[in-house]
C-alpha positions as CSV (number, residue, x, y, z in Angstrom):
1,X,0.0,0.0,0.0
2,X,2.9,2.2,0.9
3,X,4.1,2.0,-2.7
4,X,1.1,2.3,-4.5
5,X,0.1,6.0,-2.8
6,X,3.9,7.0,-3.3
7,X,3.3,6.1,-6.8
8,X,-0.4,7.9,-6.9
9,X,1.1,11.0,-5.4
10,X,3.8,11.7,-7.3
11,X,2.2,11.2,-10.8
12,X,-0.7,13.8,-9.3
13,X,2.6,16.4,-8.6
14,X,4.4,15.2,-11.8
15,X,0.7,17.2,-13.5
16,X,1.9,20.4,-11.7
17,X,4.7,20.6,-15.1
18,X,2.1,20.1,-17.9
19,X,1.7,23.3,-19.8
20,X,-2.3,25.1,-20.1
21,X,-4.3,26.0,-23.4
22,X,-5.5,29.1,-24.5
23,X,-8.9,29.3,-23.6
24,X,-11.5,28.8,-26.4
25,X,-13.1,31.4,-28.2
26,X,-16.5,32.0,-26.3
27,X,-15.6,30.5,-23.4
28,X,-15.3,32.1,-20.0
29,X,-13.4,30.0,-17.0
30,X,-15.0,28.9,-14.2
31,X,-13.2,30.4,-11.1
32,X,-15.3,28.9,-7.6
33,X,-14.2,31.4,-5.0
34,X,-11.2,29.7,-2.9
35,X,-12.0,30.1,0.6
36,X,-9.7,33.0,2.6
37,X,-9.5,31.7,6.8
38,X,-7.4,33.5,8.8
39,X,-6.8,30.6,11.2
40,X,-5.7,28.2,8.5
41,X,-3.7,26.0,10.9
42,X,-6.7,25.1,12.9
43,X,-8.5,24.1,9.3
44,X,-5.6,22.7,7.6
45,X,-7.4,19.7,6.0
46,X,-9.2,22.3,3.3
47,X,-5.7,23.3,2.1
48,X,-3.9,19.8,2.4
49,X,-5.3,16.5,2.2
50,X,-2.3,15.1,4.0
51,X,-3.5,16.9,7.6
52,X,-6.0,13.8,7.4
53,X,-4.9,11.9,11.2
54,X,-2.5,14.0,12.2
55,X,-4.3,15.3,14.9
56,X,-4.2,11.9,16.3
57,X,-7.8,12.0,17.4
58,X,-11.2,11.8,16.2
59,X,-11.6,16.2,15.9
60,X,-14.5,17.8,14.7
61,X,-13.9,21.2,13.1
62,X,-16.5,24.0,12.4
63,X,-16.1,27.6,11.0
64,X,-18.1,30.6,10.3
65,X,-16.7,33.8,8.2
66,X,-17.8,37.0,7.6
67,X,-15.9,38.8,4.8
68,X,-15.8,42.2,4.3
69,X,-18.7,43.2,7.0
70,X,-20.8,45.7,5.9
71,X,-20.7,45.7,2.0
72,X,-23.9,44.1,0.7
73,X,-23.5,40.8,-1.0
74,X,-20.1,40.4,0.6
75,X,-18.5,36.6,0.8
76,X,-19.9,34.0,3.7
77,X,-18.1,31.1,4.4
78,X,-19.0,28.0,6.6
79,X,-17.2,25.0,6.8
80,X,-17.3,21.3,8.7
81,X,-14.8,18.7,8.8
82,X,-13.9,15.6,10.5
83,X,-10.9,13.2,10.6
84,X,-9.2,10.6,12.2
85,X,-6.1,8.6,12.2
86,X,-6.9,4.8,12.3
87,X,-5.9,2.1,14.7
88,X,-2.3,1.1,12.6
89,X,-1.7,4.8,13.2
90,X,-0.5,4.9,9.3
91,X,-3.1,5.9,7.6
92,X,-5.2,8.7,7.8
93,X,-9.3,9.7,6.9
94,X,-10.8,12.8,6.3
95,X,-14.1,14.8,5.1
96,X,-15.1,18.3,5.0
97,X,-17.9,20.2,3.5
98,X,-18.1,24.2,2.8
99,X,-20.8,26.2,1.7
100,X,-19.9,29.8,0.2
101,X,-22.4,32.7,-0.7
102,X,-21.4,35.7,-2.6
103,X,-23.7,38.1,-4.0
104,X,-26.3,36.2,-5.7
105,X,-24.5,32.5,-5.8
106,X,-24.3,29.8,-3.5
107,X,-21.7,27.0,-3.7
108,X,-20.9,23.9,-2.0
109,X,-18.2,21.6,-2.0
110,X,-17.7,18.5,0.0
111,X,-14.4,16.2,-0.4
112,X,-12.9,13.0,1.1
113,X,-9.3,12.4,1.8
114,X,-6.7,9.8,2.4
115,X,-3.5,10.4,4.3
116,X,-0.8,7.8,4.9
117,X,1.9,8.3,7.4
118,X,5.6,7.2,7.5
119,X,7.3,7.8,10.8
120,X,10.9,8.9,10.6
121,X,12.5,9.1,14.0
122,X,10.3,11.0,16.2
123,X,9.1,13.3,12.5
124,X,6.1,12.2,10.6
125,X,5.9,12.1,7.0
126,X,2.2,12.2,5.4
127,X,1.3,12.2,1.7
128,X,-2.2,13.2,0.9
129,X,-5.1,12.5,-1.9
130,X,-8.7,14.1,-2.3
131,X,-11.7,13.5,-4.3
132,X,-14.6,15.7,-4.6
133,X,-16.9,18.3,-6.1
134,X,-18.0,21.6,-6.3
135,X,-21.3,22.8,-7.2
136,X,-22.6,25.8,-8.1
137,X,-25.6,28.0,-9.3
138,X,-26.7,32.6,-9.7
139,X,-30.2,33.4,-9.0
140,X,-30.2,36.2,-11.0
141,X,-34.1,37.2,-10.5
142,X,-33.0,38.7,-7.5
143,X,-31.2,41.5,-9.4
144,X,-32.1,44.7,-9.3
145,X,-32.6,45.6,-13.7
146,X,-33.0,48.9,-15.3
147,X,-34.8,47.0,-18.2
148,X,-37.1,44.3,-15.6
149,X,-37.7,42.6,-18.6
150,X,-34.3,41.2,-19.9
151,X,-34.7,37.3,-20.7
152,X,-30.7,36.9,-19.7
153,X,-31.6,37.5,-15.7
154,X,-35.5,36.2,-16.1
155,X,-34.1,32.9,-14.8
156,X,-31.9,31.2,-12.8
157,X,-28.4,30.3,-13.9
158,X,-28.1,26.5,-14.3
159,X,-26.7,24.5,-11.8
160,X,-23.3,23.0,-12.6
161,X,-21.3,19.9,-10.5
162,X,-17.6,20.3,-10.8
163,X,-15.5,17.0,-9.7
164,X,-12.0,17.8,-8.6
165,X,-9.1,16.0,-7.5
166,X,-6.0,17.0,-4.9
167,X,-3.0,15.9,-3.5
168,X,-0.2,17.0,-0.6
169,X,3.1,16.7,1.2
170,X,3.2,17.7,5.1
171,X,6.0,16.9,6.8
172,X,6.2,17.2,10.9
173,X,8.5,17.1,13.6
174,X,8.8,18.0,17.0
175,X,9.0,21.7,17.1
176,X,8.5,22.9,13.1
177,X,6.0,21.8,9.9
178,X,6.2,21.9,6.5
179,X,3.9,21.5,3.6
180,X,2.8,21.8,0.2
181,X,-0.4,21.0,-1.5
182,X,-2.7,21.3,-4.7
183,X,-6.5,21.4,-3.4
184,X,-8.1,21.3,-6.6
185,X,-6.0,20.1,-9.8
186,X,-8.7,20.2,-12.3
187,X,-10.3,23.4,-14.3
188,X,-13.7,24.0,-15.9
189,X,-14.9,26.2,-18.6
190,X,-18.4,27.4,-19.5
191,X,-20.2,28.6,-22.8
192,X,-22.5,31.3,-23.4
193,X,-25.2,28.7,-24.1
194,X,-23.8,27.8,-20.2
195,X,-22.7,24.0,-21.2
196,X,-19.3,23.2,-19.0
197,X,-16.4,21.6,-20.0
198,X,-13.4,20.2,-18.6
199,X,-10.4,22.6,-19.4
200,X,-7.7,20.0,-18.9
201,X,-5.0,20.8,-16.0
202,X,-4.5,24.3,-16.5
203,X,-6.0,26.5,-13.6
204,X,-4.8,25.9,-10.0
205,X,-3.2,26.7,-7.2
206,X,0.0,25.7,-4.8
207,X,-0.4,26.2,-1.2
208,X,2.9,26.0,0.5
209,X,2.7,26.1,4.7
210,X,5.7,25.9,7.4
211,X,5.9,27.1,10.7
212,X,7.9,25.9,14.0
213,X,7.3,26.6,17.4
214,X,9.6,27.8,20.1
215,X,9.7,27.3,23.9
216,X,10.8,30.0,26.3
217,X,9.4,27.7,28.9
218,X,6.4,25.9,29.8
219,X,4.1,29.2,30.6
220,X,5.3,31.1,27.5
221,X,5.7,30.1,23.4
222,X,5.8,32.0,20.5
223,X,4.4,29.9,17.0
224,X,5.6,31.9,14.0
225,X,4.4,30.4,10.3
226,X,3.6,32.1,6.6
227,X,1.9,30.6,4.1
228,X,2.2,30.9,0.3
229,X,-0.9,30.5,-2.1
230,X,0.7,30.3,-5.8
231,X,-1.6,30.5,-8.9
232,X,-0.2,28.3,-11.8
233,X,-1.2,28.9,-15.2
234,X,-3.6,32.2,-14.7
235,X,-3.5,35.2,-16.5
236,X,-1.0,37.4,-14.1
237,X,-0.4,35.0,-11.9
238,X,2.4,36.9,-10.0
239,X,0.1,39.4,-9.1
240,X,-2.0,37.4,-7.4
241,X,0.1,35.3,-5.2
242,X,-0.9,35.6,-1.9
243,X,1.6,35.3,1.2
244,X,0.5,35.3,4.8
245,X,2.8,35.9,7.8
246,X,1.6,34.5,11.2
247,X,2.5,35.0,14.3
248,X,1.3,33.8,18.2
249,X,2.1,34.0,21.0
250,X,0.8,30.8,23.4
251,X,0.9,31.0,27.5
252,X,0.0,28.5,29.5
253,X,-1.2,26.1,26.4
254,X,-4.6,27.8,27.2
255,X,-4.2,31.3,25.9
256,X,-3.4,31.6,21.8
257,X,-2.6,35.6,20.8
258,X,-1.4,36.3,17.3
259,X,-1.4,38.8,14.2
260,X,-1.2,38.1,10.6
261,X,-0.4,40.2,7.8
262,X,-1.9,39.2,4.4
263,X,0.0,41.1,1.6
264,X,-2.4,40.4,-1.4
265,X,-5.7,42.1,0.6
266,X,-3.4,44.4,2.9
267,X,-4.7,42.9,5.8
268,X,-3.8,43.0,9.4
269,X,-5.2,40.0,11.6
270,X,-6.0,39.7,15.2
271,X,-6.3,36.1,16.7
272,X,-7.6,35.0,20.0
273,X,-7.7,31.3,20.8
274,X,-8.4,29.5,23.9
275,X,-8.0,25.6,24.6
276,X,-10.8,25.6,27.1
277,X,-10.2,21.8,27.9
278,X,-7.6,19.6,26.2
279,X,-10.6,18.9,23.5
280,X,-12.3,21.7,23.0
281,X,-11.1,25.0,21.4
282,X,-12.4,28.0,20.7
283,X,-10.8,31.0,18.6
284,X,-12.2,34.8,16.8
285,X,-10.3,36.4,14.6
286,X,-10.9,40.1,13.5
287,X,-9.2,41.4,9.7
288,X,-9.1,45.1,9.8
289,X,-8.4,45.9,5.9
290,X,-5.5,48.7,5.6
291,X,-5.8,49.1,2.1
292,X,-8.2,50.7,-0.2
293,X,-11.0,48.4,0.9
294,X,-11.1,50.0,4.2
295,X,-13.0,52.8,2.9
296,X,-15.5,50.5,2.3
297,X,-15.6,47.3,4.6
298,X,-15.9,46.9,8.0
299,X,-13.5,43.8,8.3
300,X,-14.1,40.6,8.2
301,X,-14.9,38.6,11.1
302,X,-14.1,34.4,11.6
303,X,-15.5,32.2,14.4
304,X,-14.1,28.5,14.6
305,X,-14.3,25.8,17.1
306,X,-12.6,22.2,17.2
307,X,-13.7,19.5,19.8
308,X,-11.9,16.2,19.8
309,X,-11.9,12.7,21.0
310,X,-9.3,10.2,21.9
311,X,-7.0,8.8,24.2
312,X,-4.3,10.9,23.4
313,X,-5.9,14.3,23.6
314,X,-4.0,15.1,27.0
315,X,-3.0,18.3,28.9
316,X,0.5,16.6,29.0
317,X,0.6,15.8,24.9
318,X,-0.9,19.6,23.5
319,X,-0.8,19.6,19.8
320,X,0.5,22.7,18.4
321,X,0.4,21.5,14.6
């Protein structure tokens, strides 16, 4: 089994080097808003299928997101997952659902993963897979038309389901983490006549994660990490990679306060997070926009909780990745 995912993962990366088409003539991409969290870490299996299990637990996840409070139509995000590592301790399972709504479309995704786990020393290695879709659909009788009687927005745009594969690399030790990870390999485009096609591997993203922890002492440690989210294959794609820097500080295992910065929104984070038992967590985060969009949002507001089960959920074993 150990060969065989080896072998599965590394022809999913090996797709990362095929080269795109040019879109066809009357054809528009398909772009599903990518979810934005602010406490990635604590939702890591929506950007990497190879979190699946390492939590070591059964954990329940749940998140709530407000972006960009106080324009109408602005994004909402929700999102549920659950995973758990099984009794060999090797191999890892995973689901999670989001619902997104922006303006007049809703979508959903839901996915399940596969994680196996090679222990090196006292590091884990984990290689990921994911299978899922994404559906989507505009209600665009809710607009508002200077000419009510347009047939274009007289109906409802027509649902669309979207499968999608991904795959990921995470790599653990003791006191830092690394990872890499492609959440959705495949890309769609859509006709004027609104008939989708599969657009062959051209449109996706890498999501790159690391981070380490360090201990001033058993009251007091600080938990710096950055992530990189790197567009392959879209039109400007430098200009839209997005970096976040992270930083918290952690007292007492109980009491999680960090910043972010996130360069491609100019956004300055606040985090709060408490680990009100060893199972149950509790965090708010607060995105004050810097920018030009601050003239016009409010900030965006995130709420996530994580509750889990198992024997080795202990006040003397905290997890910290």
């Amino acid at each position: 089994m150990k060969k065989v995912l080896i072998k599965i993962f590394l022809a999913a990366v090996s797709l990362i080097n095929l080269h795109g088409q040019e879109d066809v003539q009357g054809m528009t991409r398909i772009s599903l808003m990518y979810p934005v969290y602010s406490q990635y870490l604590h939702n890591g299996l929506v950007i990497n299928p190879a979190y699946a299990g390492t939590r070591e637990a059964l954990s329940f996840f749940l998140s709530g997101r407000m972006q960009w409070f106080g324009i109408e139509g602005a994004p909402v995000f929700q999102t549920a997952s659950l995973q758990t590592l099984l009794k060999n301790n090797k191999i890892g399972l995973g689901v999670s659902g989001q619902f997104f709504k922006y303006g007049f479309t809703r979508a959903t995704s839901a996915y399940a993963d596969y994680a196996y786990h090679i222990m090196i020393n006292k590091s884990r290695l984990s290689m990921g897979l994911r299978a899922g879709f994404d559906m989507s659909n505009t209600d665009y009788t809710g607009i508002r038309l200077i000419n009510p009687g347009d047939p274009v927005f007289m109906t409802n745009d027509k649902p669309y389901l979207l499968p999608n594969v991904g795959a990921g690399i995470l790599f653990t030790g003791k006191n830092f983490f690394a990872g890499a990870a492609v959440p959705s390999f495949l890309s769609y485009l859509k006709s004027s006549s609104g008939e989708v096609s599969f657009d062959t591997f051209t449109d996706f993203d890498i999501v790159a994660t690391a981070g380490a922890l360090i201990s001033f002492s058993r009251a007091f440690r600080f938990k710096p990490s950055f992530l990189i989210d790197y567009p392959v294959q879209k039109q400007n794609a430098k200009n839209n990679i997005r970096f976040d820097l992270n930083g918290n500080f952690i007292f007492f295992d109980f009491l999680w306060l960090g910043a972010s910065w996130r360069t491609h929104e100019e956004v300055i984070v606040g985090i709060i997070q408490f680990q009100i038992t060893p199972q149950l967590m509790f965090g708010y985060s607060y995105d004050y926009p810097s920018g030009s969009l601050g003239t016009y949002s409010k900030g965006s507001h995130e709420v996530v909780l994580r509750y889990e089960l198992g024997y080795k959920v202990s006040a003397t074993n905290p997890r910290y990745f």
